[in-house]
Biopython code that builds the backbone (N, CA, C, O; Angstrom):
import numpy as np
from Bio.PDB.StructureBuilder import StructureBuilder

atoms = [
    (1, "UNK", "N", (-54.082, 135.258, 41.722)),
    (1, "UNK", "CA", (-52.890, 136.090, 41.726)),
    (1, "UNK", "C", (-52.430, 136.387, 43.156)),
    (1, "UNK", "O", (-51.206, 136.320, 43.263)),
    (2, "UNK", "N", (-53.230, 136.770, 44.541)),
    (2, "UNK", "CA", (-53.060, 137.114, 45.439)),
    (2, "UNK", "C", (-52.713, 136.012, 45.993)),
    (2, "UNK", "O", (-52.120, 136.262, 47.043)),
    (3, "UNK", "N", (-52.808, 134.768, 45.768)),
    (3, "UNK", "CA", (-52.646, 133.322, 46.374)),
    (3, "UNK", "C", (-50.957, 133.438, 46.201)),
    (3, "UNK", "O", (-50.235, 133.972, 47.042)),
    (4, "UNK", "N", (-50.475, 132.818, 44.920)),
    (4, "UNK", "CA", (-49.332, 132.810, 44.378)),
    (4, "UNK", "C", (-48.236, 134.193, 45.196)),
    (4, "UNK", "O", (-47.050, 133.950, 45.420)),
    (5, "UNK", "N", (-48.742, 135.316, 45.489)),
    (5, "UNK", "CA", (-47.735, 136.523, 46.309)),
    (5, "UNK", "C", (-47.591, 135.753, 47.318)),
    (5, "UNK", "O", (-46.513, 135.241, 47.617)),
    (6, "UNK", "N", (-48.930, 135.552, 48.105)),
    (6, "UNK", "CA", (-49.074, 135.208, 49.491)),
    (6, "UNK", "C", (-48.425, 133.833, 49.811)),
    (6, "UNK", "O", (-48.054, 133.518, 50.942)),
    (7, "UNK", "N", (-48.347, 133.222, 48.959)),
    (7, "UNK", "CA", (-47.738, 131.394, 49.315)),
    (7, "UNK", "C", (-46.086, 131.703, 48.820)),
    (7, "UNK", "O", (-45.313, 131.139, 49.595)),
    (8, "UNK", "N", (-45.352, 132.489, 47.677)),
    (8, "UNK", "CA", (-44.345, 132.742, 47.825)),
    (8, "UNK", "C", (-43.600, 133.542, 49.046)),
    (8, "UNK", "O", (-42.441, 133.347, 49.409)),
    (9, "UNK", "N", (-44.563, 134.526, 49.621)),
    (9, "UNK", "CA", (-43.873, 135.355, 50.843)),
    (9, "UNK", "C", (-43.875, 134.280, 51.861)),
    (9, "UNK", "O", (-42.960, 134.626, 52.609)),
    (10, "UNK", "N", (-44.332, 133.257, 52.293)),
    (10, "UNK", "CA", (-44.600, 132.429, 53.324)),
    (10, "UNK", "C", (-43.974, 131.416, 53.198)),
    (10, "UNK", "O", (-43.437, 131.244, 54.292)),
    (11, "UNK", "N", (-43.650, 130.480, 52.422)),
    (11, "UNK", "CA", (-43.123, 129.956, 52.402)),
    (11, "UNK", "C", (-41.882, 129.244, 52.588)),
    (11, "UNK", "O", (-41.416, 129.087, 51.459)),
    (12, "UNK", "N", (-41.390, 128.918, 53.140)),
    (12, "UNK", "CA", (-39.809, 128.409, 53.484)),
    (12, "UNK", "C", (-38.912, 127.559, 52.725)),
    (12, "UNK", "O", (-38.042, 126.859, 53.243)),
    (13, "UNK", "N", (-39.100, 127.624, 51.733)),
    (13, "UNK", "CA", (-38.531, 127.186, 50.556)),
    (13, "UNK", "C", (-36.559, 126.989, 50.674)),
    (13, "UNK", "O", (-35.888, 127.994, 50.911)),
    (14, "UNK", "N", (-36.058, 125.977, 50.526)),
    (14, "UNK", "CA", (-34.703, 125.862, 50.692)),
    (14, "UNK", "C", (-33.693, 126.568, 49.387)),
    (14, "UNK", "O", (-33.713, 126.089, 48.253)),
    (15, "UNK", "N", (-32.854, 127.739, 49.755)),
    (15, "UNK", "CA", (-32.204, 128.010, 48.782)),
    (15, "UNK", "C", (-31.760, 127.431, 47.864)),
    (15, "UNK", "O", (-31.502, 126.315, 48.314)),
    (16, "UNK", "N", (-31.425, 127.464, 46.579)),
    (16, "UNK", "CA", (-30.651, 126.316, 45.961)),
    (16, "UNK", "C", (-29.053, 127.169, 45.353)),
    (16, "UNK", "O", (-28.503, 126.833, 44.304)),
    (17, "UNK", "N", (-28.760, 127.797, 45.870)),
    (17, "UNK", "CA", (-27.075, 128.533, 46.073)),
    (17, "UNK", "C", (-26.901, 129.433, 46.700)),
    (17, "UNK", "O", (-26.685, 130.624, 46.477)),
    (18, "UNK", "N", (-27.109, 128.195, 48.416)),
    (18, "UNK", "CA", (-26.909, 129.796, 49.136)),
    (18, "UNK", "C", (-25.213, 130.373, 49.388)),
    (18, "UNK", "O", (-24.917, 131.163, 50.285)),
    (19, "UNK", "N", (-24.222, 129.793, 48.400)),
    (19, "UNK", "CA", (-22.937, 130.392, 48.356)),
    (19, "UNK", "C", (-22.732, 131.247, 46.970)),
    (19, "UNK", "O", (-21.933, 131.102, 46.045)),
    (20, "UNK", "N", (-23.738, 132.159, 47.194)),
    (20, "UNK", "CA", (-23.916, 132.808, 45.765)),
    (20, "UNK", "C", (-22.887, 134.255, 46.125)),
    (20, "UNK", "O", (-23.523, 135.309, 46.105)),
    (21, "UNK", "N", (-21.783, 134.345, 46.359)),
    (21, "UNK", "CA", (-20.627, 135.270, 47.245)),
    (21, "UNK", "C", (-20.075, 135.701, 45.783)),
    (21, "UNK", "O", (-19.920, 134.821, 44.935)),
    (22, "UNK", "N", (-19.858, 136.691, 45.566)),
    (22, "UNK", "CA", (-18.224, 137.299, 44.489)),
    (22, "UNK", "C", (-17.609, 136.812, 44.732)),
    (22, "UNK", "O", (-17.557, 136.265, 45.834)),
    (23, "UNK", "N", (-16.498, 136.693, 43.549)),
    (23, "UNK", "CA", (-15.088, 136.250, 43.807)),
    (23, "UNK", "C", (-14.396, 137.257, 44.249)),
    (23, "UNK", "O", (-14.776, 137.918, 45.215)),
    (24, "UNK", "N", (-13.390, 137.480, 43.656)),
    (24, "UNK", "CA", (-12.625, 138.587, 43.999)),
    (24, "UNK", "C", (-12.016, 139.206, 42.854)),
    (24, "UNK", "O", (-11.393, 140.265, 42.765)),
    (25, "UNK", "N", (-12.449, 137.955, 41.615)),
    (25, "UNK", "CA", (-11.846, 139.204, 40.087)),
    (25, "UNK", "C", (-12.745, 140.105, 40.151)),
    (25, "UNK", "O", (-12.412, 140.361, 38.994)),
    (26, "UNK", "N", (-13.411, 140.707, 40.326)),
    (26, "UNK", "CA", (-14.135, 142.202, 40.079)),
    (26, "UNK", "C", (-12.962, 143.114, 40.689)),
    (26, "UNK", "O", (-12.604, 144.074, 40.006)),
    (27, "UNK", "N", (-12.624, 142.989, 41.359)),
    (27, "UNK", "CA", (-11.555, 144.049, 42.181)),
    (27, "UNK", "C", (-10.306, 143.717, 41.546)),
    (27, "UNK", "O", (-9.431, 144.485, 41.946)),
    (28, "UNK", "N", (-9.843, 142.809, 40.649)),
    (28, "UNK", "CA", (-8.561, 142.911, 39.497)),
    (28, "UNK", "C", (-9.204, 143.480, 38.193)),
    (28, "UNK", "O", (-8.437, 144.069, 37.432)),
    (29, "UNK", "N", (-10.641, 143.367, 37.810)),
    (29, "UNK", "CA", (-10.699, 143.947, 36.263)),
    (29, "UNK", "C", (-10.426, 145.371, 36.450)),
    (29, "UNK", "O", (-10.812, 146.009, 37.430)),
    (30, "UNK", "N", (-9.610, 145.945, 35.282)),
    (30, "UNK", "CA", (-9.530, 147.323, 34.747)),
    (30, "UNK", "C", (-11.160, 147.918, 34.260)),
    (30, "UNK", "O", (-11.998, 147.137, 33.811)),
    (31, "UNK", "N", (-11.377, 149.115, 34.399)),
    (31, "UNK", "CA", (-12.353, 149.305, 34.039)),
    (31, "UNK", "C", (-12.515, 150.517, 33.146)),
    (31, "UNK", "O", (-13.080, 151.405, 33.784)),
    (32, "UNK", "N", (-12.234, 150.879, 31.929)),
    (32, "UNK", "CA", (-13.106, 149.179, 31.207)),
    (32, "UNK", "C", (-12.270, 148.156, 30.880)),
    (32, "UNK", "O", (-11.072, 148.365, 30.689)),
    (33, "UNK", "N", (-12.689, 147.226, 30.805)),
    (33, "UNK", "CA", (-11.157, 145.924, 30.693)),
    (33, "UNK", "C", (-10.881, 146.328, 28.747)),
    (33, "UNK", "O", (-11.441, 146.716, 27.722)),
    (34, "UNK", "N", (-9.588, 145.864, 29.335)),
    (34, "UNK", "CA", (-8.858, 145.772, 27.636)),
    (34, "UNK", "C", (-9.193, 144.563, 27.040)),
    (34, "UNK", "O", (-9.791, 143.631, 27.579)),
    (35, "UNK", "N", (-8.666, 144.639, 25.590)),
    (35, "UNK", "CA", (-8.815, 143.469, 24.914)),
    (35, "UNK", "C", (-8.805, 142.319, 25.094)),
    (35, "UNK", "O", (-9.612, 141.578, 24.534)),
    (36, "UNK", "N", (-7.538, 141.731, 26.235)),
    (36, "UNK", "CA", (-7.569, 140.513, 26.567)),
    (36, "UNK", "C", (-7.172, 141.356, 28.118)),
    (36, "UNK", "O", (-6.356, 142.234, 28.399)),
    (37, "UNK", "N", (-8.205, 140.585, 28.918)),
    (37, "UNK", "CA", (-8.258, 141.208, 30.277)),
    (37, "UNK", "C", (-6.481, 140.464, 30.994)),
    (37, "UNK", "O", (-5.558, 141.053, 31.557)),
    (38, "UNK", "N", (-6.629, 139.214, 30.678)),
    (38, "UNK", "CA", (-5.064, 138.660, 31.659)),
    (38, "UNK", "C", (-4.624, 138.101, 30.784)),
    (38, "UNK", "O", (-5.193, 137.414, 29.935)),
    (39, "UNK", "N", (-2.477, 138.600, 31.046)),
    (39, "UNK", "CA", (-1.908, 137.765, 30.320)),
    (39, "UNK", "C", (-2.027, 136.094, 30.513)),
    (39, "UNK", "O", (-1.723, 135.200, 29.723)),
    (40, "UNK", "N", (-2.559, 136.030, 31.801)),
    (40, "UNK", "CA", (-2.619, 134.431, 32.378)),
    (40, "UNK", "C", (-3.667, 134.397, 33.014)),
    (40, "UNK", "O", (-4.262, 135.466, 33.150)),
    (41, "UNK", "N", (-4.378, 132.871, 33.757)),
    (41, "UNK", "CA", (-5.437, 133.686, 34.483)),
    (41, "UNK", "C", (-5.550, 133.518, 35.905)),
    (41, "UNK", "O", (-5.102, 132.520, 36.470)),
    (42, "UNK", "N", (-6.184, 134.542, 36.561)),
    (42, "UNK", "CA", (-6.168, 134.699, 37.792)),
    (42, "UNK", "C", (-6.859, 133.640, 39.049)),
    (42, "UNK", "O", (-7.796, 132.856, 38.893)),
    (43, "UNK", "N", (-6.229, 133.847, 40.061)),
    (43, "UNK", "CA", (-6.546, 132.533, 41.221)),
    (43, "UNK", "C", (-7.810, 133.244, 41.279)),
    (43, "UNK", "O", (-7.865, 134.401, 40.862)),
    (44, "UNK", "N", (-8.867, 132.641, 41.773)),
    (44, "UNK", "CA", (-10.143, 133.095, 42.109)),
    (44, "UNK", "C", (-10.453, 132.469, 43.656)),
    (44, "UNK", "O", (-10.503, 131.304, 44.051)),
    (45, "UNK", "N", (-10.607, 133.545, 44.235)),
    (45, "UNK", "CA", (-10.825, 133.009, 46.208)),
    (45, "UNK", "C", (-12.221, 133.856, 46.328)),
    (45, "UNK", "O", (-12.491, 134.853, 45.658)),
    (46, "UNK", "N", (-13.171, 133.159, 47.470)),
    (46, "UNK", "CA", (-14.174, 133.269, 47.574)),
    (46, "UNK", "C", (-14.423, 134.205, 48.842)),
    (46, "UNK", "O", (-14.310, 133.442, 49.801)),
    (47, "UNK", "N", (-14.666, 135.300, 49.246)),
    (47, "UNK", "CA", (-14.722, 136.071, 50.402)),
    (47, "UNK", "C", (-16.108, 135.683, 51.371)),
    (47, "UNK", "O", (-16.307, 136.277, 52.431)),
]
sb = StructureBuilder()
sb.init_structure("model")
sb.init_model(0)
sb.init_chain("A")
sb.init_seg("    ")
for serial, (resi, resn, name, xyz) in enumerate(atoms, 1):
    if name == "N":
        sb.init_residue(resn, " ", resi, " ")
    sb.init_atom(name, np.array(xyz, "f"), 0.0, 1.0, " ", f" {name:<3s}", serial, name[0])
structure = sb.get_structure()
């Protein structure tokens, strides 16, 4: 058990999504969203 902590903390392991960012619909949903959140749907840009 102490192996497995110790070889995960050490390790250098390559991310596999390091563009794991929000979009930017969180900051258009209503909260709480309605029934159908958009009449159309929204551009999504990556910050």
């Amino acid at each position: 058990f102490l192996f497995i902590i110790w070889e995960s903390l050490i390790s250098k392991r390559q991310v596999i999504y390091p563009m794991q960012l929000n979009s930017s619909i969180e900051w258009l949903q209503n909260t709480p969203p309605a029934e159908h959140s958009y009449s159309e749907l929204p551009i999504l840009t990556n910050f």
